[in-house]
C-alpha positions in Angstrom: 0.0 0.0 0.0 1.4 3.4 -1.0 1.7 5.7 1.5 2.8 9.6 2.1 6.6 9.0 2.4 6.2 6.9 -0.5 4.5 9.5 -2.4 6.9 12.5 -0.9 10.2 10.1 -2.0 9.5 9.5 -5.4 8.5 13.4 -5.9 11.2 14.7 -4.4 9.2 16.6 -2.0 8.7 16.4 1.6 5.5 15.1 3.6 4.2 18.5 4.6 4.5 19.5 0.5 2.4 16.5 -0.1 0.6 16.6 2.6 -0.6 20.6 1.4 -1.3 19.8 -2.3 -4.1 17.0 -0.9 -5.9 19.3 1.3 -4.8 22.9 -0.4 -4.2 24.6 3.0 -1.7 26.0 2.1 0.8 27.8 -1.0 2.7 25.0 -3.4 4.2 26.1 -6.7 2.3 25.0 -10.1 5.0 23.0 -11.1 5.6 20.9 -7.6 1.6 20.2 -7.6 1.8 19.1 -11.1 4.4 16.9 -10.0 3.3 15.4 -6.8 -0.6 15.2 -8.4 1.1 12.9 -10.8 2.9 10.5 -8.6 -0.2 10.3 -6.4 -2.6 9.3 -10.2 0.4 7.0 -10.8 0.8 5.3 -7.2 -3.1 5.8 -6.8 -2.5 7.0 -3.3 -5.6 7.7 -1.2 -5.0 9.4 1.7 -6.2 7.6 5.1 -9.3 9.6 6.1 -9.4 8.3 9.8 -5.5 9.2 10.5 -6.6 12.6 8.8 -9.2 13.0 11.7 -7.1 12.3 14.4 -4.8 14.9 13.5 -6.9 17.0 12.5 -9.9 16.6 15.1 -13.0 16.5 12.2 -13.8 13.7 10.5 -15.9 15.3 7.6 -18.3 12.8 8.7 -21.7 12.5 10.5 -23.3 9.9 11.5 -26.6 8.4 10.8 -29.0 6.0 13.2 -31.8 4.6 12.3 -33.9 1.8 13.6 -35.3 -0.3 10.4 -33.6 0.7 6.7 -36.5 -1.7 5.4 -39.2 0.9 6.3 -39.6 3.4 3.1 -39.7 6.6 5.4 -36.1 5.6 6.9 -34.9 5.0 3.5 -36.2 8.3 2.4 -34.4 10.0 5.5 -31.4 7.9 4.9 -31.4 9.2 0.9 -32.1 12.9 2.5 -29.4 12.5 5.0 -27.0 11.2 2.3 -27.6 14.1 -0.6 -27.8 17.0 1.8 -24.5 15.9 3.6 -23.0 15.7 0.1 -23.8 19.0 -0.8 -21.8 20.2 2.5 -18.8 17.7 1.8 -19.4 15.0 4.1 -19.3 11.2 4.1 -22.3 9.5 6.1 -21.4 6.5 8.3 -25.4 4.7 8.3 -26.2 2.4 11.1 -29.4 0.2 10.9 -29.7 -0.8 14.8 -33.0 -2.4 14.9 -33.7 -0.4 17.9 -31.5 -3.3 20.3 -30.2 -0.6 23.2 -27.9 -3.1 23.4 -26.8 -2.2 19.2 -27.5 1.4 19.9 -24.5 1.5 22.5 -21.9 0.0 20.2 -23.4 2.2 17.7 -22.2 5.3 19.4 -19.2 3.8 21.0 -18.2 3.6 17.0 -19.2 6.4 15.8 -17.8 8.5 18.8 -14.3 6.3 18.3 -14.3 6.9 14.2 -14.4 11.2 15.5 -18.0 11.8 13.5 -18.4 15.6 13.2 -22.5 14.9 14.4 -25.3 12.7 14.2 -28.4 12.7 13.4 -30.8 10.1 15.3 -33.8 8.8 12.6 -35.5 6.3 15.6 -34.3 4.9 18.5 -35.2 2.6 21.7 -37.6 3.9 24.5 -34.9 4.8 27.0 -31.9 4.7 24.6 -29.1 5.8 26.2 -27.4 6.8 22.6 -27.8 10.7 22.4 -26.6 11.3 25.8 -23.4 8.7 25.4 -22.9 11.3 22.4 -23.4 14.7 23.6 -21.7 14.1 26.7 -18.7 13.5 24.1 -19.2 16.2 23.0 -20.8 15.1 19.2 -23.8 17.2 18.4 -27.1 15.7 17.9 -30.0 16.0 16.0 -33.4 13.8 16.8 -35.3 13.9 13.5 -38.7 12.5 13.4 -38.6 12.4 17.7 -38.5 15.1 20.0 -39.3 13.9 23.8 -35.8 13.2 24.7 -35.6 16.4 27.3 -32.0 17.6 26.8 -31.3 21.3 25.9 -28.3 20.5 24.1 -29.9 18.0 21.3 -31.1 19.4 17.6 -34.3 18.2 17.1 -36.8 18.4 13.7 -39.9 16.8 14.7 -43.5 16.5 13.8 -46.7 17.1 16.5 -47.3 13.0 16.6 -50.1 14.4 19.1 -51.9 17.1 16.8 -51.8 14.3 14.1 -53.6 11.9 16.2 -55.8 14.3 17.0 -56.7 14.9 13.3 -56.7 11.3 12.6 -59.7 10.9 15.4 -61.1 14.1 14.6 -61.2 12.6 10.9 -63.0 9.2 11.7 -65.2 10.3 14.4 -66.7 12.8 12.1 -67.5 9.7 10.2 -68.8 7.9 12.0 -66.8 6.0 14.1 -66.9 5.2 17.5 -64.7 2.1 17.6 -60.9 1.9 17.3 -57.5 0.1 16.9 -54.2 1.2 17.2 -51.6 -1.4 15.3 -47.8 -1.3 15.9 -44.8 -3.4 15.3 -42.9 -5.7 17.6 -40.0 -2.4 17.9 -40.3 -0.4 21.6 -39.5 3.0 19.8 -40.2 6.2 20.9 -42.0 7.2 18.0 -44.8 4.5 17.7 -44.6 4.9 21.6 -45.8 8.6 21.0 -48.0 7.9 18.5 -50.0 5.5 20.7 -50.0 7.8 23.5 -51.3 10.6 21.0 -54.2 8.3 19.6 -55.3 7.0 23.4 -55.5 11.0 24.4 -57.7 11.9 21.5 -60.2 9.0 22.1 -60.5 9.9 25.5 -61.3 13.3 24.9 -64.3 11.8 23.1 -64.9 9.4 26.2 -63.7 6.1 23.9 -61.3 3.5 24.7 -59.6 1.4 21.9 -60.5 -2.0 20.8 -58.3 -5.0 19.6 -58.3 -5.5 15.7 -60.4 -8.3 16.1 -62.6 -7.2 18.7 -65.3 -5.2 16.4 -63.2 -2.6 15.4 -64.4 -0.2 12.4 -61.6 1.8 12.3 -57.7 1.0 12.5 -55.0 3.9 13.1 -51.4 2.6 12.2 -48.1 3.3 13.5 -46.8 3.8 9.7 -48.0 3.1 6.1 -45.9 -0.1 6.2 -47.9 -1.3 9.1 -51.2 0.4 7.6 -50.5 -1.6 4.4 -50.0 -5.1 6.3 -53.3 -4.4 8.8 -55.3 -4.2 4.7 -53.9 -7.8 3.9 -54.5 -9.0 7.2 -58.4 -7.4 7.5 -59.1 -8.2 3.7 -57.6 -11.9 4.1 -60.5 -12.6 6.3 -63.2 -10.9 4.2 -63.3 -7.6 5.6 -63.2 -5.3 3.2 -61.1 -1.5 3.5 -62.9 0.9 3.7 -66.4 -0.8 3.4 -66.3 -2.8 6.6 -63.1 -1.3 8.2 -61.8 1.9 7.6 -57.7 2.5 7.6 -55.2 5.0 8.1 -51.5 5.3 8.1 -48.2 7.7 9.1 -45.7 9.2 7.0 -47.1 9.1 3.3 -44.5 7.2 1.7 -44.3 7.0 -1.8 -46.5 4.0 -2.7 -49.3 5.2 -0.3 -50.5 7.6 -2.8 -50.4 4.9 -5.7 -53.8 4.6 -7.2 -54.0 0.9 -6.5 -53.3 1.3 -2.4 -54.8 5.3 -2.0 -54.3 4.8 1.5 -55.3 7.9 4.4 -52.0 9.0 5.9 -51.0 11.8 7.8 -47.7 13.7 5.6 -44.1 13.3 7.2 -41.8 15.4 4.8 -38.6 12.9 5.0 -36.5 15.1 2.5 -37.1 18.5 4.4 -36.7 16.8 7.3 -32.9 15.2 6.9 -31.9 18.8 5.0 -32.5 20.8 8.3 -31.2 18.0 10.3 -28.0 18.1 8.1 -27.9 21.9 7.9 -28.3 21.9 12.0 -25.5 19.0 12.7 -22.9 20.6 10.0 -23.0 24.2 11.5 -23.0 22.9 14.8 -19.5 21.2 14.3 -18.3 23.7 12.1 -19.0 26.4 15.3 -18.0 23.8 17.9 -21.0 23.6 20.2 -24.3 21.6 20.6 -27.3 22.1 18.2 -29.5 23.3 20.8 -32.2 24.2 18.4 -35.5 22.8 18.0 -38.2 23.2 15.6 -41.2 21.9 14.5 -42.5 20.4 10.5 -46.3 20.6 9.5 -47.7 17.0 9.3 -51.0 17.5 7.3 -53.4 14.4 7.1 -54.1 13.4 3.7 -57.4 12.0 3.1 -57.5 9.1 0.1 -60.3 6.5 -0.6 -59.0 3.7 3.0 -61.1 5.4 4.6 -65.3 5.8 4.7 -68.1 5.7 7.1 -68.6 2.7 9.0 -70.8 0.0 8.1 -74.7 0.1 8.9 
C-alpha cells in the first residue's frame, strides 16, 4: 500500500509539501503540484481519512441511526441524509440498529471512536441511552422525526405526533366512528410509543377507549404506512373489506401510499425537508464547535384518500 513518504520520496518533495497539495491549505508552486498530483494518479494513493481525523480533530463525517432501513420513510431519510450531507462535503457512516439498546450503545461507541463531526438520530429505543453517550462527548445531535428526549443540548426536527392523532380521530369520528384500533410493530420505539400515547389522548377526549383489531373494530390507526399496508392484507384476508367494513389510516405518506391501487389515508411526514435541516443543523454545529440546541417543528397534514369511509350500517 502506498503511502505519504512513499509518495513525498518519489517526488522529491517532503510530507508537509504533499501533505498541502491534498488538502490545499496552504501555498505550493504549479509546477511541484503538477508533480506530486502525478505521482499520487500514478501510485493511486488515497490518503487515510481516519489518520486525517485524528490529527486534524474532524472527520468530515456524521453519522446516521436509524432503527429499520427496510421501512420506506427511513430510506427516504437515509437518501435525505445522504444528498444533503454531500452538498456540504461530508461522508455518512449509516447504522441500521433495529432499535436493540444493546446495538445502539456499540453504535455510538463507534461512531464516537471513528471522531464523527454529528449525528443525526432517525428512531431509536424507548430509554436509549445513545444521544446522551454522544453529547456528553461532546458530538452534536439531532433527533429527527422524535422530540421527547428532554436535553437542551440536542437538535431536534420533529412533527406534533399528538396534533396528528388528534386529526386522525377528529377525521373518523366525524364519520362515524366510535370504535378503534391502534396497530404497531414488535420495535419499543419512541415514536410508535408517542404515536400510541397521541391516539389513546384523542379518544378519550371523546370518552372512547380502543379496541383489539379483532374485537369489532371499524376503524384502524397505524403506527406507519408499512404497518397500515399489512393491517389491509391481514383485514381483507378474512373478508373484511377496507374501507367498506373497516376503515384505515397510516403515518408518514410514503411514496406507494399515494399509488392509485393502495390510496391509503395518511398523515404527511416530509422525510427530505426533514434530513436537509437535520444536516444543515449538525454541520454548522461542528463547524462552530457547540451543541445544536435548536429545535423546531414540520407541518404533518393528514391526507385523506379512498381507505377510509363511514362505518358499516
Amino acid at each position: 500500500m502506498t503511502t505519504l513518504l512513499d509518495v513525498a520520496e518519489r517526488a522529491g518533495v517532503s510530507k508537509s509539501t504533499v501533505s498541502n497539495v491534498i488538502r490545499g491549505t496552504a501555498f505550493v508552486s504549479e509546477t511541484t503540484r503538477e508533480r506530486v498530483e502525478r505521482v499520487i494518479a500514478e501510485t493511486g494513493y488515497h490518503p487515510n481519512a481516519i489518520a486525517r481525523s485524528l490529527k486534524a480533530r474532524t472527520s468530515t463525517a456524521i453519522g446516521f441511526v436509524v432503527p429499520d432501513l427496510t421501512n420506506p420513510f427511513y430510506a427516504q431519510l437515509a437518501v435525505g441524509v445522504e444528498r444533503a450531507a454531500n452538498v456540504h462535503g461530508y461522508a455518512v457512516l449509516t447504522a441500521h440498529t433495529e432499535c436493540s439498546p444493546a446495538i445502539e450503545k456499540d453504535v455510538a461507541r463507534a461512531l464516537i471512536e471513528r471522531r464523527v463531526d454529528g449525528v443525526i438520530v432517525g428512531g431509536i429505543s424507548l430509554g436509549s441511552t445513545l444521544p446522551t453517550l454522544l453529547l456528553d462527548r461532546g458530538t452534536p445531535v439531532v433527533l429527527a422525526s422524535l422530540g421527547e428526549i428532554d436535553d437542551p443540548r440536542l437538535g431536534v426536527i420533529d412533527h406534533d405526533d399528538t396534533a396528528a392523532m388528534e386529526a386522525i380521530v377528529d377525521h373518523l369520528y366525524g364519520l362515524g366512528h366510535r370504535r378503534f384500533a391502534f396497530v404497531s410493530h414488535h420495535m419499543r420505539e419512541h415514536a410508535g410509543e408517542r404515536r400510541r400515547l397521541g391516539f389513546e389522548m384523542a379518544l378519550q377526549r371523546r370518552a372512547l377507549t380502543p379496541v383489539g383489531i379483532d374485537d369489532g373494530a371499524t376503524a384502524v390507526v397505524a403506527h406507519n404506512d408499512m404497518q397500515a399496508i399489512e393491517t389491509i392484507d391481514y383485514l381483507e384476508g378474512r373478508g373484511r373489506r377496507v374501507p367498506d367494513d373497516v376503515s384505515v389510516v397510516g403515518y408518514d405518506d410514503v411514496p406507494m401510499a399515494g399509488h392509485c391501487r393502495m390510496q391509503l389515508t395518511t398523515v404527511r411526514s416530509d422525510a427530505m425537508e426533514m434530513s436537509r435541516r437535520a444536516v444543515d443543523l449538525v454541520v454548522t454545529a461542528s463547524r462552530d464547535g457547540r451543541h445544536v440546541a435548536h429545535r423546531e417543528i414540520l407541518a404533518n397534514p393528514l391526507v385523506i384518500r379512498s381507505t377510509t369511509g363511514r362505518p358499516p350500517a
